[in-house]
N, C-alpha and C positions, 0 to 999 in steps of 0.2 A: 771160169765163170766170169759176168760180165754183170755191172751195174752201172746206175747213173743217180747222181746226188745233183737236184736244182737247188739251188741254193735261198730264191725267192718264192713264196708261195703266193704274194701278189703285187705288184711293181705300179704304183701311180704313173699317169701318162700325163704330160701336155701338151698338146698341140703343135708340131713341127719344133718339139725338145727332144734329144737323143733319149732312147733306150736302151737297157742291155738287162739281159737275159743271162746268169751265170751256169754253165753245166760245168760239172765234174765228172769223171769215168774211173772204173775199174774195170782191168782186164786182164787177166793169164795168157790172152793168145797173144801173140806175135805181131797179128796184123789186128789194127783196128778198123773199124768203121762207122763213123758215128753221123747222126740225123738229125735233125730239128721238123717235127711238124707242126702245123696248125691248122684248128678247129676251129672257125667262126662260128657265131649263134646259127644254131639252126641249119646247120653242115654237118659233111662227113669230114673225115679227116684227109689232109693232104699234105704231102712232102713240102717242104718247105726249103730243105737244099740238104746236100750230105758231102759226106769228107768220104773216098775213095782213097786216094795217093794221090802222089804231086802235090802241088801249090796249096799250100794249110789254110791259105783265104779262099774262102770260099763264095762263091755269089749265092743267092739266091735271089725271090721272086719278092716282087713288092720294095725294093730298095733292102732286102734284109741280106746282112752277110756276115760270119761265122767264123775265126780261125782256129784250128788246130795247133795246139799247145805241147807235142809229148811230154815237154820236161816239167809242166806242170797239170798236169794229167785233164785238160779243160777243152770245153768247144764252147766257148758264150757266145751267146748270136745280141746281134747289134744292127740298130737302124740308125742310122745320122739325125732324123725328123721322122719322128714318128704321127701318126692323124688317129682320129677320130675310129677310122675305120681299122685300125690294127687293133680292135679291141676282141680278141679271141684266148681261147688255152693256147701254151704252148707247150711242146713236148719233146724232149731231149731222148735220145735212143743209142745204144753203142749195141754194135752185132760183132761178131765173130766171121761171118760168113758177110758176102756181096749183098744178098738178099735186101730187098728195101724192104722186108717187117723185119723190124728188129725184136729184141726178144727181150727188151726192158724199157718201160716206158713211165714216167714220174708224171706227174699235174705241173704246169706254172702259168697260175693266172697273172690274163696280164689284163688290168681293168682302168680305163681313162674315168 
């Protein structure tokens, strides 16, 4: 079984001041895979970047980028300079399987 614990449930923003986003995971399988999406107002949801293997930094879109933690079971996503316009939900995911739905998903608002 697989879970994710966000740690914020709503994170103030300023204007080109960093943000971070903390996730935590559980998992019994072997291989993990963990995701970050976002939902803007008035959107669907969309990927926002994910951890496969290899290199635990991860990039994503919009300047946002993630590392993978094993030894302390986390993927917190982070922006250097965060705007105006990163104001959406964000959503932390760990799967068992490659598939990009993953099969646990938390609320974190993130509100400027």
């Amino acid at each position: 079984a697989q879970s994710v614990t966000q740690l914020d449930s709503q994170v103030p923003v300023f204007e080109e001041a960093p943000v971070l986003l903390r996730c935590n995971y559980s998992s019994s399988s072997v291989s993990v895979y963990l995701f970050w999406y976002v939902q803007y107002p008035n959107q669907g949801l969309q990927l926002l970047l994910k951890y496969l293997s290899g290199p635990t930094l991860v990039k994503g879109i919009n300047g946002f980028k993630a590392e993978f933690k094993k030894s302390e079971t986390s993927f917190h996503l982070r922006k250097p300079s965060a705007h105006i316009s990163d104001t959406a939900e964000y959503f932390c995911a760990v799967s068992d399987t490659v598939l990009e739905t993953a099969e646990e998903l938390n609320t974190n608002l993130l509100r400027c």
